[in-house]
Backbone as JSON, one array per atom type, in Angstrom:
{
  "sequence": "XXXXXXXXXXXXXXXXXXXXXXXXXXX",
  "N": [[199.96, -46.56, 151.62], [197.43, -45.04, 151.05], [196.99, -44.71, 154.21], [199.07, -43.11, 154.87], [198.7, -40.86, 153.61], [196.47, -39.63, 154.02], [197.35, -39.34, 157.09], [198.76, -37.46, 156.81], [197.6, -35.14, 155.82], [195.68, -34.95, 157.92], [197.0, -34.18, 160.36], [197.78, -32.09, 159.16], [195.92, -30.32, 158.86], [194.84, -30.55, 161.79], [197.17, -29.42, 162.32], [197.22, -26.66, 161.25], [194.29, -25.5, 162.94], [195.32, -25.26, 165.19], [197.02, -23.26, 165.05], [194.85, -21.31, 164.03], [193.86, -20.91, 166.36], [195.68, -20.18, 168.08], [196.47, -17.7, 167.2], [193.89, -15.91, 167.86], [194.03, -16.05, 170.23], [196.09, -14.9, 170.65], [195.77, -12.46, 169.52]],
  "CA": [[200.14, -45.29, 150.92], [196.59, -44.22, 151.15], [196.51, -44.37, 155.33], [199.79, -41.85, 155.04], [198.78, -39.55, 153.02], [195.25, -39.39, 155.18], [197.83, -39.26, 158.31], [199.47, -36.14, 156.71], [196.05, -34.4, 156.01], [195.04, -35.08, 159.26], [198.43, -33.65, 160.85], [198.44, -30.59, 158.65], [194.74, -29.92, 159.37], [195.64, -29.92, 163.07], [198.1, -28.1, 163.18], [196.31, -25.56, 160.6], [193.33, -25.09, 163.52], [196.06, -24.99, 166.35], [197.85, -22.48, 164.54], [193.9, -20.61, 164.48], [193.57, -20.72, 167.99], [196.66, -19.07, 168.91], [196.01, -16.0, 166.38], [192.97, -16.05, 168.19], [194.45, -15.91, 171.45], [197.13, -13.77, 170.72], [194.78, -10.66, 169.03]],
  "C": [[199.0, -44.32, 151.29], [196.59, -43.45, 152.75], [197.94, -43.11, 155.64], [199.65, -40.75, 154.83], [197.53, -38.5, 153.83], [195.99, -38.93, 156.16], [198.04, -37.64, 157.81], [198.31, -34.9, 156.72], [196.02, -34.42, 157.26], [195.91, -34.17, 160.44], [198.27, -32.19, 160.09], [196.8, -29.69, 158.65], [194.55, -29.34, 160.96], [196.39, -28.77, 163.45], [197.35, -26.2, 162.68], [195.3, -24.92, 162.05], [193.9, -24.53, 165.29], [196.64, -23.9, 165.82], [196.46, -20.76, 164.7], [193.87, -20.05, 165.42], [194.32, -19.64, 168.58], [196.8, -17.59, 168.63], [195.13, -15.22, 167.3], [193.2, -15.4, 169.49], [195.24, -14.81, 171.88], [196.72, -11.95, 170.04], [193.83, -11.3, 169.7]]
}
C-alpha cells in the first residue's frame, strides 16, 4: 500500500517538474 502510494507521489512529482520544464521552454 505504502510503496504505491510513494510510487504515485513520485510519478506525479515528475511529471509536475516535466510539465515545469516545458513552460520553461515554451516562454
Amino acid at each position: 500500500m505504502m510503496n504505491h502510494l510513494s510510487l504515485v507521489g513520485f510519478a506525479y512529482t515528475l511529471s509536475l517538474k516535466y510539465i515545469l520544464i516545458f513552460l520553461t521552454i515554451v516562454v
